[in-house]
C-alpha positions in Angstrom: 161.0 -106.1 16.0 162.3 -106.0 12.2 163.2 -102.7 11.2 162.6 -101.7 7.5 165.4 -99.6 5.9 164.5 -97.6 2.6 166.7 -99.7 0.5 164.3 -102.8 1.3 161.4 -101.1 -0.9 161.3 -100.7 -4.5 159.1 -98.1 -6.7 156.6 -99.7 -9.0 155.4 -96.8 -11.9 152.1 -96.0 -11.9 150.0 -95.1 -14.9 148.4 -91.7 -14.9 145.0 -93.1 -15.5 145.4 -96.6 -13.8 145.6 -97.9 -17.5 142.1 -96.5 -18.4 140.3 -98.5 -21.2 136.3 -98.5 -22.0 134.7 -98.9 -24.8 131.8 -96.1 -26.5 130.1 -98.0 -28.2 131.8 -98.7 -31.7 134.8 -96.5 -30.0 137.2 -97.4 -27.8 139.0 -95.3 -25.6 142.1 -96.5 -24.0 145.4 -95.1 -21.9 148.8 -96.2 -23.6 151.3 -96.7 -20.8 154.1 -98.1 -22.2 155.5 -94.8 -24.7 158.7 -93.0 -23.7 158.8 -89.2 -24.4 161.7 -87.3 -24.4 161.9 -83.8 -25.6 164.3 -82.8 -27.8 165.0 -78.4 -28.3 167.7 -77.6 -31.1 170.4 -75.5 -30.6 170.7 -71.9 -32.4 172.0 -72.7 -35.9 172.4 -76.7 -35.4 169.0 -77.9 -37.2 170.6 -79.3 -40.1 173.1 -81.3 -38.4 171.0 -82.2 -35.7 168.8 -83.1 -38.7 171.3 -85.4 -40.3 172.5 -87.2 -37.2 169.4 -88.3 -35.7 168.5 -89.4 -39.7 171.9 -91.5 -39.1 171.5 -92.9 -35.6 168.3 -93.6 -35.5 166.4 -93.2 -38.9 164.3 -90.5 -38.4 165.4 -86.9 -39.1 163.9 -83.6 -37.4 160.1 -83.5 -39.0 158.9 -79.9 -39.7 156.7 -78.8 -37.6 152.8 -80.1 -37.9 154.4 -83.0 -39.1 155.8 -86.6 -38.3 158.9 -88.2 -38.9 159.0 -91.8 -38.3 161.9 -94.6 -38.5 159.9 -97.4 -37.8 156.5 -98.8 -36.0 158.0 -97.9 -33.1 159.9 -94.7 -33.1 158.6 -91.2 -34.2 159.2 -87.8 -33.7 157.1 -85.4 -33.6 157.2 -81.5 -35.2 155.7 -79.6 -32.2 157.7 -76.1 -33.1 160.6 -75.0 -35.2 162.8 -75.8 -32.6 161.3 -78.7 -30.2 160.4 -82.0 -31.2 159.2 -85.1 -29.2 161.1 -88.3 -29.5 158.1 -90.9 -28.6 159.2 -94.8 -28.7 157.6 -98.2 -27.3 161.1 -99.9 -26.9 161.0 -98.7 -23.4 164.6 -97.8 -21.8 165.1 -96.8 -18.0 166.3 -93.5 -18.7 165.2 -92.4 -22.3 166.6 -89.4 -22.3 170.1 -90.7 -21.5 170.4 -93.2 -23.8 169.5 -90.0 -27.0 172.2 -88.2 -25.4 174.6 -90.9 -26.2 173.6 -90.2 -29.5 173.3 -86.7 -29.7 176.2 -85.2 -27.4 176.0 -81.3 -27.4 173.5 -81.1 -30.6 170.2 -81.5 -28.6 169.1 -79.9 -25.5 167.0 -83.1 -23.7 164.8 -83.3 -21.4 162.9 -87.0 -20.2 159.1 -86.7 -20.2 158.1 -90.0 -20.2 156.1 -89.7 -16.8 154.7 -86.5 -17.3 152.1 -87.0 -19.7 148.6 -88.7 -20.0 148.9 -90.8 -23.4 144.6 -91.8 -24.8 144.1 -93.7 -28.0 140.3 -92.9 -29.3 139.3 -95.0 -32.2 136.2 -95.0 -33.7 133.3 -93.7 -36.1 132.8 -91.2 -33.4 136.1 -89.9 -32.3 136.2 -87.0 -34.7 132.6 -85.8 -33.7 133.9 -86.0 -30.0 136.9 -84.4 -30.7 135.6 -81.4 -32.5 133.3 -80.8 -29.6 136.1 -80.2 -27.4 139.2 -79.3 -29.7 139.2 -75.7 -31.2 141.5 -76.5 -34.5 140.3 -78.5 -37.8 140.5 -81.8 -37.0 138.9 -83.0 -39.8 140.5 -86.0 -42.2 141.0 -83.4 -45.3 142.3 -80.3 -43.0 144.3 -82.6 -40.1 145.6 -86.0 -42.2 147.4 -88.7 -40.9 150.4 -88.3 -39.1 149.9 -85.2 -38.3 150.2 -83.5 -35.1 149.7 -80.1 -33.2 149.2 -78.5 -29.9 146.2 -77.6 -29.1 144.3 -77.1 -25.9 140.4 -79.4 -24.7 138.2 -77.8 -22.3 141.0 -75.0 -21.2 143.7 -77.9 -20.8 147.0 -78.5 -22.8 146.9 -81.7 -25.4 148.7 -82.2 -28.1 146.5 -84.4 -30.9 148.2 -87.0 -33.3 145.9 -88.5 -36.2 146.7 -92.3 -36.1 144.2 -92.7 -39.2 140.8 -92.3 -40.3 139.1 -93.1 -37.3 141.8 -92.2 -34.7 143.5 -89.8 -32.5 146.6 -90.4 -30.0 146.4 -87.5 -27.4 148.6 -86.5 -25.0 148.2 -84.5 -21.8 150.3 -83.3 -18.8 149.9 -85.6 -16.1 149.1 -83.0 -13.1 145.8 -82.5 -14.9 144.8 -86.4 -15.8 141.8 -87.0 -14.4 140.0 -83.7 -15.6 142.0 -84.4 -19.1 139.8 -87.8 -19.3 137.2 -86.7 -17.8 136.7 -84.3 -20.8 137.1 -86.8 -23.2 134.8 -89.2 -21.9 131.8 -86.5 -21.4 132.0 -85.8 -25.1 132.2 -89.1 -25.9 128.7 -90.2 -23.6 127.2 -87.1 -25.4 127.7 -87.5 -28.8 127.3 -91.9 -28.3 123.8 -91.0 -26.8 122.8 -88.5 -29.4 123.9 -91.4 -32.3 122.4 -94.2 -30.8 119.5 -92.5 -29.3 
């Protein structure tokens, strides 16, 4: 008989959601797997030149918060508190959150989050009435505009909301709660399809 030794098995990720995607009618709801997250906390006094180094090394400076700060289509942080950010990216690196600190030495407190959230793009004409069913804050286009993010909590679970546009909402969610975390979603989503097309 062959024995098997750990080192003989390799780890394949697994998506939070199993890379969820279904469509509403006109809206479509779909699990984005491919985003690294890491958190970034500023030091006591070191906003400014936190600020200006990130501006420098990768061309987005700290956002305030409620806001976005973007260097490109595929970078972004977002403004989650005065002093905590998230740096989200789709140029995916094995360890995201030692690749910033390269960057950032001492200046940043880091921590990687890329596996610890549930990531759900809904686009739509219905994702605001969805949304709102679920979502205590104003997420309407002339109180919550594009690019602009917030914490926030859906049917007693912790999301953070980003408008993508007129018509869509990136949400994120902590893993550990997934599956109740969509299943939310997707009830307000049958209710208010049913009620518009019924």
């Amino acid at each position: 008989m062959e024995l098997a030794y750990v080192s003989d098995f390799t780890l394949t990720p697994a998506a939070a959601l199993n890379g969820f995607s279904k469509r509403f009618g006109k809206n479509e709801l779909v699990e984005q797997c491919d985003i690294d997250i890491v958190s970034i906390a500023t030091p006591n006094g070191q906003h400014d030149t936190l600020s200006a180094l990130l501006k420098q090394k990768i061309g987005a400076a700290l956002p305030a918060t409620g806001k976005i700060s973007r260097a490109d289509d595929t970078l972004a942080l977002l403004g989650l508190q005065p002093d905590q950010c998230f740096l989200v990216s789709s140029v995916q690196r094995p360890d995201a959150a030692k690749a910033l600190k390269s960057l950032t030495g001492d200046l940043a407190y880091l921590s990687e989050q890329t596996d610890s959230w549930a990531i759900l793009d809904l686009t739509g004409p219905d994702s605001f009435a969805a949304l709102e069913r679920i979502c205590p804050i104003n997420i309407s286009k002339h109180a919550f505009e594009q690019d602009a993010v917030a914490r926030t909590s859906m049917e007693h679970l912790s999301v953070i909301i980003h408008r993508l546009g007129d018509e869509g909402y990136r949400l994120y969610s902590p893993r550990s709660s997934a599956d109740s975390f969509l299943h939310a979603v997707t009830e307000s989503l049958y209710n208010v399809c049913s009620t518009t097309t019924g």
